[in-house]
C-alpha positions in Angstrom: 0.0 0.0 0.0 2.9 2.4 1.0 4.6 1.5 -2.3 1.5 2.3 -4.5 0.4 5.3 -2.5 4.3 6.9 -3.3 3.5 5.9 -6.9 0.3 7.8 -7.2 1.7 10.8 -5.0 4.9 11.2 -6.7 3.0 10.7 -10.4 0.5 13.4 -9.7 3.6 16.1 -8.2 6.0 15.4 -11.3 3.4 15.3 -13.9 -0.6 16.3 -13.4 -1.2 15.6 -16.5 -0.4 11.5 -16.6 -3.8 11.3 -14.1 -6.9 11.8 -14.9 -9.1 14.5 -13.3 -10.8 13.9 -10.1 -14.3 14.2 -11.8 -12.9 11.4 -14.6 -11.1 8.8 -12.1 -12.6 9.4 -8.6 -10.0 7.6 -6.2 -9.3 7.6 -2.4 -6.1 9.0 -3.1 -7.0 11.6 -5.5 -10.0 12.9 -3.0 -6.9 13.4 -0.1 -5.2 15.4 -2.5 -7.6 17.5 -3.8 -8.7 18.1 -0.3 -8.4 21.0 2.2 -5.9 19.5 4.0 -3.0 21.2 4.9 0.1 20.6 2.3 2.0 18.7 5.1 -0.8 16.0 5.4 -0.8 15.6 1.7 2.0 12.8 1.8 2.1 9.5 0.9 2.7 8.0 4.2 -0.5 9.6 5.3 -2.6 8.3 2.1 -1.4 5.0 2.1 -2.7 4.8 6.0 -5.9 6.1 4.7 -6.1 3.5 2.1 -4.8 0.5 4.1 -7.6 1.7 7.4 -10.3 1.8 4.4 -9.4 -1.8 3.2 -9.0 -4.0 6.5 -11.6 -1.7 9.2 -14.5 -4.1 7.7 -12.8 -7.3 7.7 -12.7 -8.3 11.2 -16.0 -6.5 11.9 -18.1 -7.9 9.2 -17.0 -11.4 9.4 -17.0 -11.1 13.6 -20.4 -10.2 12.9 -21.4 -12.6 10.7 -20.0 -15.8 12.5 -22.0 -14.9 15.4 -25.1 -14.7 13.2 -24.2 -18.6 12.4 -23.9 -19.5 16.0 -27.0 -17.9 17.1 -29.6 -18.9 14.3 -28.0 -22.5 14.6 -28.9 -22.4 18.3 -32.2 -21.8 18.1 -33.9 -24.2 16.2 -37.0 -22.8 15.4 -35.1 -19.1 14.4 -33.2 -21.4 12.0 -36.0 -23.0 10.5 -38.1 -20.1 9.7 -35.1 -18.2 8.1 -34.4 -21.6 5.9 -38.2 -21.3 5.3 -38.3 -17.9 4.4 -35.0 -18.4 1.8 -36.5 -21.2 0.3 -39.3 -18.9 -0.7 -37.2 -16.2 -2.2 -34.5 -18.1 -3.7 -36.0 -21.5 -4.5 -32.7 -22.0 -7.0 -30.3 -22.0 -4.1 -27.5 -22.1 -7.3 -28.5 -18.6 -8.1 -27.2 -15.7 -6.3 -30.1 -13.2 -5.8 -29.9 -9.6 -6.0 -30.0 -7.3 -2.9 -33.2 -5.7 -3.9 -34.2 -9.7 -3.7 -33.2 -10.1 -0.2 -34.4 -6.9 1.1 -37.8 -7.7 0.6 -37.5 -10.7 3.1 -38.6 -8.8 6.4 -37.3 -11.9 8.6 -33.9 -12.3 7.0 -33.2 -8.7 7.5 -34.4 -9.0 11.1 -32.4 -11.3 11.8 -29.1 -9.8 10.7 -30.3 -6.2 12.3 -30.7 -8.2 15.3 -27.3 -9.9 15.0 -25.7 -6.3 14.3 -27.4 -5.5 17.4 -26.3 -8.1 19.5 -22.8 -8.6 19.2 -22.1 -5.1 19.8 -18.4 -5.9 17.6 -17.5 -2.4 17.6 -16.5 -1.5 21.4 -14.1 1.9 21.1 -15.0 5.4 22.4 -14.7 7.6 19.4 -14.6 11.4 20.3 -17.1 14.3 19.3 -16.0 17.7 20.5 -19.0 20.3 21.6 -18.2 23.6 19.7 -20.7 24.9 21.7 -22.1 25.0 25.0 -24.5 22.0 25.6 -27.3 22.2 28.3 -28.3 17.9 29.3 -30.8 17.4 32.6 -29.1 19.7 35.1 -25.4 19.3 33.5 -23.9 22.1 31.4 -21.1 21.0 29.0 -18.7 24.1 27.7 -17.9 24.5 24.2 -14.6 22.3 24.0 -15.8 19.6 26.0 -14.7 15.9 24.7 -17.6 13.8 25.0 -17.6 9.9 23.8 -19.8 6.8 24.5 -19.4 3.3 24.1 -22.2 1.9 21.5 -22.9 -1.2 23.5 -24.4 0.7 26.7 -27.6 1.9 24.0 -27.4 -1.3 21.9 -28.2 -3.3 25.3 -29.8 -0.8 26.8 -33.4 -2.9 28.5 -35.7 0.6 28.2 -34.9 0.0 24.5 -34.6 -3.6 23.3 -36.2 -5.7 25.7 -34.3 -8.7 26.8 -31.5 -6.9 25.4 -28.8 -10.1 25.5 -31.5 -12.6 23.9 -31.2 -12.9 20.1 -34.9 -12.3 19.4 -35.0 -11.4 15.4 -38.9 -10.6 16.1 -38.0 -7.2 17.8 -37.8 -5.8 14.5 -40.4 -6.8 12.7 -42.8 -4.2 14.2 -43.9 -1.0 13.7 -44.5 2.4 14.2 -43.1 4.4 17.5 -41.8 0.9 18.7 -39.6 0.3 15.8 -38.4 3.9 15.3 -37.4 4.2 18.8 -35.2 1.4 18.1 -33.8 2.1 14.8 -33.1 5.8 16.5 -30.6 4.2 19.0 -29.5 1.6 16.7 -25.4 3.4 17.2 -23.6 0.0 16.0 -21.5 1.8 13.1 -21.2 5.3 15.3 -22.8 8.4 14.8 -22.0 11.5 13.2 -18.4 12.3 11.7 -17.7 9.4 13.8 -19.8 7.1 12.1 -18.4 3.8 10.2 -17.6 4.6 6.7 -18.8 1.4 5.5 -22.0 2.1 6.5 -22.6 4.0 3.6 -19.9 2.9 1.3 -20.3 4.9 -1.6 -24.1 4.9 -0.8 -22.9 1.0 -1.8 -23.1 0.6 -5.8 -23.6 -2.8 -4.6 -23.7 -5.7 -7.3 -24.5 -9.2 -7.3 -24.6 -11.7 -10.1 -25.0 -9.1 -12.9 -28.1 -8.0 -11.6 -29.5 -3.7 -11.4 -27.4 -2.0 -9.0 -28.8 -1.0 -5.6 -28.1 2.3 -2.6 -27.5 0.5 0.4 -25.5 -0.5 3.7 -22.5 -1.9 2.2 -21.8 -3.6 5.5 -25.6 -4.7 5.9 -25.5 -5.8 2.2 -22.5 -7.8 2.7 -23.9 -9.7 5.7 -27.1 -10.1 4.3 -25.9 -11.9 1.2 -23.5 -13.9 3.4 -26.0 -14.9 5.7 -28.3 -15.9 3.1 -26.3 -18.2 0.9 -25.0 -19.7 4.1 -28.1 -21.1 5.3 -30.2 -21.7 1.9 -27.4 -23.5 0.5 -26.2 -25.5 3.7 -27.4 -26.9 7.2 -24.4 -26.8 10.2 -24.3 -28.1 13.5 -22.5 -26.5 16.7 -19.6 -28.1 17.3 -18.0 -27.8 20.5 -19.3 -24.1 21.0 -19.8 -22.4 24.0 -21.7 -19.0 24.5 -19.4 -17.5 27.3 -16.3 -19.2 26.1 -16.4 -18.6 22.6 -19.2 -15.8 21.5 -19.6 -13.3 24.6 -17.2 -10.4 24.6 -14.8 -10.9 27.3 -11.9 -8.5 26.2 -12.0 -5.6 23.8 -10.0 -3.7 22.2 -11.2 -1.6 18.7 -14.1 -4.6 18.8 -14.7 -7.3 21.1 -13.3 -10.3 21.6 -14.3 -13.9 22.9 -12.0 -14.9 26.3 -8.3 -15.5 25.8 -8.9 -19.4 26.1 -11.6 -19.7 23.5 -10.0 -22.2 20.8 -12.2 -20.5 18.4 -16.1 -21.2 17.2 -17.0 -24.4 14.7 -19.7 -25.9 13.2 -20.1 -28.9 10.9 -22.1 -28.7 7.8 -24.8 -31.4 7.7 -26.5 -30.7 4.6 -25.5 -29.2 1.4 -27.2 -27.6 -1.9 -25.0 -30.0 -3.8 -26.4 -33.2 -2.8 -29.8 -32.0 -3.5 -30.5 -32.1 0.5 -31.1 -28.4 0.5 -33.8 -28.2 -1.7 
């Protein structure tokens, strides 16, 4: 990354005419430099940190995210079976890689990966906001300056707003009105604000799959949602091994959390596959 970033860096300073125009070629790099940015930040060693924080922030996350999905659909039996149920109905060619438009109209699917978003609560730093101005809150008075910061899990499993907060209940968001946009309100699980994950809204997330219409959305959400959903319409797993405090629950954070120090890792064991015709 260091090596391309001086490329592009020292390409565009000897010679702005062997790159394309921002407006042509829109590129990380090219958006750092035709920033507002003081000259001294315009280096390569700060771009290629931009670029390599842009390429790995969503791997652990995403996939963190995701594995917990696995564990807690596969343990409970009758969450699994009505998500397999619900796949079946909108991909009955389980060899056929929907489009997101597709998956987003399955209410339950996308229940259950808000809810699994929700619940793992991967993302466990403090980022900062600074108040440019005085802020009044109950009785408390907070001068312009003040750095103020919140960990997301406190709201994510705050009881007064999800119910039961630590039970993976997918159901919680299949309702409506005042109820469900209290809770999409303090949904805080990719940060608010300037703070707020990037790959939330990814390039409002050209996102394409199979060939099919592009479509605005989450890029993480998209991600896990087509994850989640080939997973489980094309294969049936077991838990192998697993357990909840051991291997799942947060017991040690640092940017995200982590399962305890002894965990050996989470398996399952695939019982059923698209393949053998068992999945159809």
């Amino acid at each position: 990354m260091t090596q391309q970033a001086k490329f592009f860096f020292d390409t565009r300073r000897d010679d702005k005419t062997k790159v394309a125009p921002a407006e042509d070629s829109p590129n990380l790099f090219r958006a750092i430099l035709d920033s507002k940015l003081p000259e001294e930040d315009k280096n390569y060693h700060r771009i290629a940190h931009e670029g390599l924080e842009v390429l790995l922030a969503g791997s652990p996350t995403t996939s963190r995210v995701m594995s917990r999905a696995v564990f807690h659909i596969n343990d409970d039996a009758a969450i699994k079976a009505r998500l397999q149920e619900e796949l079946r109905r909108i991909m009955p060619d389980a060899g056929v890689v929907p489009d997101v438009d597709t998956l987003k109209s399955s209410f339950y699917l996308n229940a259950v990966i808000k809810e699994s978003v929700r619940i793992d609560n991967t993302f466990a730093n403090r980022d900062p906001l600074v108040a440019y101005e005085d802020l009044v809150y109950a009785q408390y008075t907070l001068p312009a300056g003040t750095i103020i910061s919140m960990t997301p899990g406190y709201t994510l499993h705050d009881p007064t707003i999800y119910p039961n907060p630590l039970s993976f209940r997918p159901e919680r968001w299949l309702v409506e009105g005042e109820e469900l946009a209290q809770m999409d309100h303090y949904f805080t699980a990719f940060g608010i604000s300037s703070r707020a994950c990037l790959g939330k809204e990814y390039a409002e997330c050209r996102f394409r799959c199979e060939g099919e219409a592009d479509v605005d959305d989450s890029f993480a959400i998209s991600t896990l949602t087509t994850g989640v959903a080939m997973l489980f319409r094309r294969y049936d797993f077991e838990l192998v091994d697993t357990i909840e405090e051991r291997d799942i629950t947060n017991s040690r954070w640092w940017i995200i959390g982590e399962a305890a120090a002894d965990s050996p890792g989470f398996f399952v064991r695939p019982t059923k596959s698209w393949r053998d015709g068992s999945m159809a």
